[in-house]
Backbone bond lengths (Angstrom), bond angles and torsions (degrees), N, CA, C in turn:
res aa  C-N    CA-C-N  psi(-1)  N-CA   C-N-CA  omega(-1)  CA-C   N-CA-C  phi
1 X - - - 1.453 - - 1.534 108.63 -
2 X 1.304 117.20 132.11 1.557 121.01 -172.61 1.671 104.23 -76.13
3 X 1.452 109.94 160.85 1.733 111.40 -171.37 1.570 64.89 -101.06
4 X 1.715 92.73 -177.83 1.188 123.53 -164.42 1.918 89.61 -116.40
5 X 1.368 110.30 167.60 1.678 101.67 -160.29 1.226 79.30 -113.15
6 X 1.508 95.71 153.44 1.881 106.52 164.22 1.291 117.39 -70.17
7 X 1.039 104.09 -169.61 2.029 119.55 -170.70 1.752 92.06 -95.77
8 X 1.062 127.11 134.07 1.374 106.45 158.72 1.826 82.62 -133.14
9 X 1.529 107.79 148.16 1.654 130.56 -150.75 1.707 90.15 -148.85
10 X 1.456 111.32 87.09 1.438 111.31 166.36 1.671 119.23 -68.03
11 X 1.351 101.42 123.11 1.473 85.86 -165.88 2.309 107.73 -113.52
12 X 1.511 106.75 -10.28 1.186 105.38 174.80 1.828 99.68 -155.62
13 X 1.402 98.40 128.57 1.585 99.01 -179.99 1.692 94.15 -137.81
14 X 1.629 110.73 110.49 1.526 98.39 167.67 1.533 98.94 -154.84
15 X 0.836 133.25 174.47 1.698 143.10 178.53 1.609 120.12 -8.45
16 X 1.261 86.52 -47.35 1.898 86.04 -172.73 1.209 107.00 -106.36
17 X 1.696 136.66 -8.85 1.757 132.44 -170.04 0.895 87.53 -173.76
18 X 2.115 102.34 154.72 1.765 109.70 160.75 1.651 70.11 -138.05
19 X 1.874 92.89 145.23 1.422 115.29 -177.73 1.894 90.69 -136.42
20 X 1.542 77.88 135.71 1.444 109.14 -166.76 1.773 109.76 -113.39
21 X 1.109 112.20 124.99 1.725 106.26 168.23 1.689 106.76 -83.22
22 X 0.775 147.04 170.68 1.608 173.56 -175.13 1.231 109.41 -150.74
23 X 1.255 119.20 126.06 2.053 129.63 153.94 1.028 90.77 -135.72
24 X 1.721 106.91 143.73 1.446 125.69 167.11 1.134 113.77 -116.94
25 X 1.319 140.25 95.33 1.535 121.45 150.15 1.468 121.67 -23.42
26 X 1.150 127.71 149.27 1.543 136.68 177.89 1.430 104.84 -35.95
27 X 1.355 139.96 155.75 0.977 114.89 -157.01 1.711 168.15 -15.30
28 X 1.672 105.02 45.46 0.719 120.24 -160.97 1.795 99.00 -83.40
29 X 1.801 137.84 175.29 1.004 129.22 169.93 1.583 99.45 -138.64
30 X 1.882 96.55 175.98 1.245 102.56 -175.69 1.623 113.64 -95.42
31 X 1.819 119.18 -1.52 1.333 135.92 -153.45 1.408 93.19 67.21
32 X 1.652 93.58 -177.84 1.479 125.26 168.21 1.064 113.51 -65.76
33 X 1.563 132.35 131.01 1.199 125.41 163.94 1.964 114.12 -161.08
34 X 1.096 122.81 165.79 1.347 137.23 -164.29 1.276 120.63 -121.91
35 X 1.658 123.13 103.56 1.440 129.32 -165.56 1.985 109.70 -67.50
36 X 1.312 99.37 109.53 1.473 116.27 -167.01 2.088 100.13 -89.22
37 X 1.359 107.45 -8.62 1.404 110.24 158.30 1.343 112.53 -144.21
38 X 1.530 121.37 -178.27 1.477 139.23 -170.74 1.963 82.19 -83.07
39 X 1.090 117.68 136.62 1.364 126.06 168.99 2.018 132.68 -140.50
40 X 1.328 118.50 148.59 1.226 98.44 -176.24 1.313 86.19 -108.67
41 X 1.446 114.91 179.61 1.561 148.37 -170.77 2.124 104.70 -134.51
42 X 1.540 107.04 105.52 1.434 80.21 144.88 1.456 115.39 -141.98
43 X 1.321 115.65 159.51 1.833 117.76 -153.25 1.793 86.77 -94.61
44 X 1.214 93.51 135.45 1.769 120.18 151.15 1.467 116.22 -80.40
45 X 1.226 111.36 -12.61 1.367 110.79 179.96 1.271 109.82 -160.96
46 X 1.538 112.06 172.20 1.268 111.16 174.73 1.773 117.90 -50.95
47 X 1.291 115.51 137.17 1.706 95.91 173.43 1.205 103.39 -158.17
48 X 1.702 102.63 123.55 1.342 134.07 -176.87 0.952 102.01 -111.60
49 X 1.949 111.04 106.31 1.195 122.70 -169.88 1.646 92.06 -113.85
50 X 1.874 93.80 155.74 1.421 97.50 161.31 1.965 95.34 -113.82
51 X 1.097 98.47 148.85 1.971 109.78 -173.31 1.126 84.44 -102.34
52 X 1.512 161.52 112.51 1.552 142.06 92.51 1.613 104.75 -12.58
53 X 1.440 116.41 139.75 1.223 129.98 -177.77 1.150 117.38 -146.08
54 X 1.272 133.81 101.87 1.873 127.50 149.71 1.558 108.11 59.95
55 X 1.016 142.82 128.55 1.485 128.81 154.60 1.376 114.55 84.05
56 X 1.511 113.57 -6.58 1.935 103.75 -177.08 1.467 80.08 115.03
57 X 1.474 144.86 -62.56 1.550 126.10 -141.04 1.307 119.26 -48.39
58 X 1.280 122.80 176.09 1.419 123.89 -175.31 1.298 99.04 -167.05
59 X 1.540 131.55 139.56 0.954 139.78 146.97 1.722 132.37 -142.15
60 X 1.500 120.32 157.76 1.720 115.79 -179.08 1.056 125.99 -115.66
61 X 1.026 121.04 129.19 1.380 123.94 -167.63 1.534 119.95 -134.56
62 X 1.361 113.59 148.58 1.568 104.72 -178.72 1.550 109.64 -116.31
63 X 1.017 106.63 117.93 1.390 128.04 166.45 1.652 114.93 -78.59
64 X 1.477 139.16 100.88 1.132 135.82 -153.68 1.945 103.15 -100.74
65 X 1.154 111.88 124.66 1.386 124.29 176.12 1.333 96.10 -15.63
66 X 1.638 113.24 161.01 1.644 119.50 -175.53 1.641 119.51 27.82
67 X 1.058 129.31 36.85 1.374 137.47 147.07 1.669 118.65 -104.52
68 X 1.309 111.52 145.59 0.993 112.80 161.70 2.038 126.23 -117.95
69 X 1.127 101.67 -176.05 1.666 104.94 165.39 1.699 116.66 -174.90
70 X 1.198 114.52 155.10 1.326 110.34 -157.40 1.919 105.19 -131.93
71 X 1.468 115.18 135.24 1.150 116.79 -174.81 1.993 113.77 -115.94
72 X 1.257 81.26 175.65 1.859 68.91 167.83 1.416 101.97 -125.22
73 X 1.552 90.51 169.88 1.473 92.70 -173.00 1.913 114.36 -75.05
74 X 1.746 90.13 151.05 1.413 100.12 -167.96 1.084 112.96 127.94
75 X 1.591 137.56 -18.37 1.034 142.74 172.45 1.076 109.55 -57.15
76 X 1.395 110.07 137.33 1.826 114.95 -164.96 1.708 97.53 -124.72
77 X 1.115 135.33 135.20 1.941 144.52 -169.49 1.315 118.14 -158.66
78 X 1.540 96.63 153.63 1.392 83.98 153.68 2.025 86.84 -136.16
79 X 1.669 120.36 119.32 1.351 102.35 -178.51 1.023 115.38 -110.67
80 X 1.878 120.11 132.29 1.260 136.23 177.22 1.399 121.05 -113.25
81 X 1.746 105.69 127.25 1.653 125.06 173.12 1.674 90.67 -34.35
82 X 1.426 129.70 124.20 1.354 133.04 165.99 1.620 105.55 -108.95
83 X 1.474 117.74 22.90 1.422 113.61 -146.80 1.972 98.61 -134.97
84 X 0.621 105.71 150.36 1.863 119.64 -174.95 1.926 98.45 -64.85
85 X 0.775 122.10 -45.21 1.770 141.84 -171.09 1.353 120.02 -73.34
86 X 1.262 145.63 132.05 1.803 115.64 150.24 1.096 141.16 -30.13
87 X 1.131 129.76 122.05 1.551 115.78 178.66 1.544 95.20 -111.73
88 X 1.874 104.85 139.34 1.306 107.70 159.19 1.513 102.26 -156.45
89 X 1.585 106.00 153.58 1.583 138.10 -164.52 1.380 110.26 -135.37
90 X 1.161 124.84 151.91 1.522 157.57 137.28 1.487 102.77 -61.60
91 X 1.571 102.94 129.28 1.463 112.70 171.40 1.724 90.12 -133.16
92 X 1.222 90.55 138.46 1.788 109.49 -175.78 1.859 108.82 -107.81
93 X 0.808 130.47 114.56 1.430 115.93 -165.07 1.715 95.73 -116.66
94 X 0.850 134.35 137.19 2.016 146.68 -166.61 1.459 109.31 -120.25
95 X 1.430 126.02 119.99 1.274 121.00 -141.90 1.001 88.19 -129.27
């Protein structure tokens, strides 16, 4: 059965960053996709993600409202609300 896709709500795209909102309905996902810059993450809410990863892996993790964390580019996902609630985040992308 297919998830349903999140919202993604571009909210600033200019020279140096494009910052993106995310909401997930309860299991909703973002698909597959491949980080084309170094980017941060910070949660508006609680968010209990499940990461699909490369190869079959999978893992969950909780990202707790007002935290952030930052990756580099190359990160390969597909991330799904694993959580009863909405989950939504700020994605910071560094160009």
């Amino acid at each position: 059965m297919a998830r349903p896709a999140c919202t993604a709500t571009q909210m600033v795209d200019d020279a140096r960053v494009r910052v993106t909102r995310f909401d997930f309905a309860p299991g909703a996902e973002t698909g597959w996709h491949r980080h084309g810059m170094d980017y941060v993450i910070t949660a508006l809410t609680d968010c209990h993600m499940l990461l699909e990863e490369p190869g079959g892996g999978a893992r969950r993790v909780l990202v707790p409202a007002g935290t952030a964390y930052v990756r580099a580019e190359g990160v390969e996902h597909n991330v799904v609300n694993d959580g009863d609630a909405v989950m939504s985040f700020v994605e910071v992308e560094l160009k």
